[in-house]
N, C-alpha and C positions, 0 to 999 in steps of 0.2 A: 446297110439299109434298115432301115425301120420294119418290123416285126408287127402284124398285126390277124387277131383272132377270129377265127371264122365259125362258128358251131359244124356240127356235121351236119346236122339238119339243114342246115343253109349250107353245106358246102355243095356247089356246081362250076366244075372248072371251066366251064363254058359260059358262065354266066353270075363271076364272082359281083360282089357287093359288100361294102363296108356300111352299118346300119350302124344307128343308137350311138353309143357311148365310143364305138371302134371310129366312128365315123367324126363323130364332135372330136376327138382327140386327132384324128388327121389334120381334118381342117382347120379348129378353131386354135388348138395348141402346136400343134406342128405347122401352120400354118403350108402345106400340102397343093399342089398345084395339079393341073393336068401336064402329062408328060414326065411327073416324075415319078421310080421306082419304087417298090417294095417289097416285101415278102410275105405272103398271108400262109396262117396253115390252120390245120383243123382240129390239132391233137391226137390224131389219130394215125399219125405215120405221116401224115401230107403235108406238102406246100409247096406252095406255086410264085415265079417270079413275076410280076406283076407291072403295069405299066397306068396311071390314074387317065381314063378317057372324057370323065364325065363327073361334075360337081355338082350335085341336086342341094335342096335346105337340109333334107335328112338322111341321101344315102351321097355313097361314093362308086360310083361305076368303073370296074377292074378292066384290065385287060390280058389275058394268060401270057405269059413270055415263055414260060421253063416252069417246068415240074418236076418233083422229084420226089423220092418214099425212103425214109426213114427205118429199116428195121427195129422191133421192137427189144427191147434189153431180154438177157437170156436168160434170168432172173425175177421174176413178179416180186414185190419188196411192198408189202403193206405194212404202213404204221396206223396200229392202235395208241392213240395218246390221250391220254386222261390231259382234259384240258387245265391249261396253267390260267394263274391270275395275270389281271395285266394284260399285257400285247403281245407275251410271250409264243402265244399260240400262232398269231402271222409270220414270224420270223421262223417257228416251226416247219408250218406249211411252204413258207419260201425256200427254206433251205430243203426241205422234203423234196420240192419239185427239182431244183439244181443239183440233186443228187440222185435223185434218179425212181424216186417211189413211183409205185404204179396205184397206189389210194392210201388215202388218208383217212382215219375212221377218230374223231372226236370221240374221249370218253369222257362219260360222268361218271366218276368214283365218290366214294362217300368220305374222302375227303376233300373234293374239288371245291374249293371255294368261289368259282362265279355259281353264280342263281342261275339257270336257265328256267323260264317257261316254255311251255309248246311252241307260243308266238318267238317269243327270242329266238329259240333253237335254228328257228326255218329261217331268220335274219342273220344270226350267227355262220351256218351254213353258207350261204350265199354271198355273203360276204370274203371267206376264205375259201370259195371257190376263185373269185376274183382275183384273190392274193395268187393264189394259184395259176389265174392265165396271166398276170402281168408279169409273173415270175419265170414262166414259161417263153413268155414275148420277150424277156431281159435274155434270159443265157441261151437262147437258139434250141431248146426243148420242143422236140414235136408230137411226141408224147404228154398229154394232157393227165394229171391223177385227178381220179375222181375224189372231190369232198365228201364226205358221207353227212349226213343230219347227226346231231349230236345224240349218243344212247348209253342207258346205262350199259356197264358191262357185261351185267347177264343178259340183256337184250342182243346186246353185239355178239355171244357164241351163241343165242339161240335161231339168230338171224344167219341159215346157211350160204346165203350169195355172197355174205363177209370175213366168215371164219372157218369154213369148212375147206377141205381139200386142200390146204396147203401141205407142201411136204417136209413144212418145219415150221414148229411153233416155241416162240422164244417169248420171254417175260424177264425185264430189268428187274432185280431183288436185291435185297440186303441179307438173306437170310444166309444163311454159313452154306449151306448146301449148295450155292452155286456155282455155277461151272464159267469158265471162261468161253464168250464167244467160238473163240477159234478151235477151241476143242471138241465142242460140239459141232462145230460144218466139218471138222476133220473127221470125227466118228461118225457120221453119215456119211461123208466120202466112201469110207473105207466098208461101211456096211453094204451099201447099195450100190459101191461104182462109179459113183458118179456125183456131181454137186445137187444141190437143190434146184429146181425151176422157180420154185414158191415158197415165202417166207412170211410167216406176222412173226412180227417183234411188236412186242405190248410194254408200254411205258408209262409208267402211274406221276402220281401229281405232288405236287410239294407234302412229302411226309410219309411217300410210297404210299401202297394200296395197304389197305387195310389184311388182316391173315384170312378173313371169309373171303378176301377178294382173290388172295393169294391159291386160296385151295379153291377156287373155283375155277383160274384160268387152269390150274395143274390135272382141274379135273377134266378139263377141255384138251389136256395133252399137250401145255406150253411147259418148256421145261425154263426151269429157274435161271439166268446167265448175270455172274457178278460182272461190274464194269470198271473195279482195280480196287484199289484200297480208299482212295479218295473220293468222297459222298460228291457226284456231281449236281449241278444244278436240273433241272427237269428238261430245260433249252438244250443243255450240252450234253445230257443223258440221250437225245434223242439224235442227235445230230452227228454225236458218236458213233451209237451203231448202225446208222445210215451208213454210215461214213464204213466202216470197217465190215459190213454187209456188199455192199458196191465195190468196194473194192477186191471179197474174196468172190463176191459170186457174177459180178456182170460183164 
């Protein structure tokens, strides 16, 4: 069945509605009827089976069938990603949601090569929130990641709703001192008992972070993690340690 997004602030299981751009893609492109099914959820753990009663010009009138709650992954998994040139950065954000992140935080490093302005940043944002729910609507994700507004780096650890509290902070390096992934969730195993709940992994931009960027996260308490011998692309850097994060820890 077809997959469609509901905000929380709009979510009432008593009283679902398909608005705006959820609603134009029912009808105009799916071409969508009353009487037939789908699944709406909120990002937030929910979703409801759904039955269409009602075709207005601009909304779509639900009807509740089946509900159901999603448990939250046992793992919080945020990537910090200095953003890439190109398109690189939605197929990030796509693959970030299909595997399981719970936020995404754009960075601006000082070798990032797109320009942001203030204005861009809030377009750029909203944009790959988007990628985010339609990504979410593809692989049956009910867990929504939030996009963050684009920030420098030092803004991103000075900002504690986004870097603080985790109880593991990781940084992609080239520098000889780093450690492999799995050694480091193995040494906290063994220290504390137990796996991680929360992670940032921090992941720089074609050419890696600069060294003041370097000692900045470390001064933040990310510790350095090599990602093999082979220099990966910035795409496949991130998507990696998604990939072998999710796998040890959710």
């Amino acid at each position: 069945m077809h997959r469609f997004y509901i905000a929380p602030e709009n979510w009432n299981p008593d009283a679902l509605t398909l608005r705006e751009s959820e609603a134009h893609h029912a009808r105009n492109v799916l071409r969508m009827e009353r009487g037939e099914k789908a699944v709406v959820f909120n990002g937030r753990g929910r979703e409801i089976t759904v039955e269409i009663v009602g075709l207005a010009q601009n909304e779509i009138q639900l009807r509740k069938l089946h509900e159901a709650e999603t448990p939250p992954l046992r793992c919080r998994i945020t990537l910090a990603q200095a953003i890439p040139k190109g398109k690189n950065m939605d197929l990030i954000v796509q693959k970030a949601v299909e595997i399981g992140a719970s936020e995404i935080a754009p960075l601006i490093s000082e070798r990032t090569i797109v320009d942001l302005d203030p204005g861009m940043a809030g377009q750029k944002q909203a944009k790959w929130q988007q990628v985010a729910i339609e990504a979410a609507k593809q692989c049956g994700q009910n867990w929504l990641p939030q996009v963050r507004s684009p920030r420098k780096l030092k803004d991103f650890f000075a900002d504690d709703s986004s870097a603080a509290h985790q109880d593991l902070r990781l940084i992609g390096s080239l520098q000889s001192d780093a450690v492999h992934l799995k050694k480091i969730i193995a040494e906290y195993s063994h220290e504390h008992h137990e796996r991680p709940t929360s992670v940032l992994i921090v992941i720089g931009p074609e050419g890696d972070f600069t060294p003041a960027e370097l000692s900045l996260a470390r001064g933040h308490a990310c510790r350095p993690i090599t990602l093999g011998p082979i220099i990966l692309r910035v795409e496949t850097a991130a998507i990696f340690c998604l990939r072998v994060l999710s796998y040890e820890l959710l």
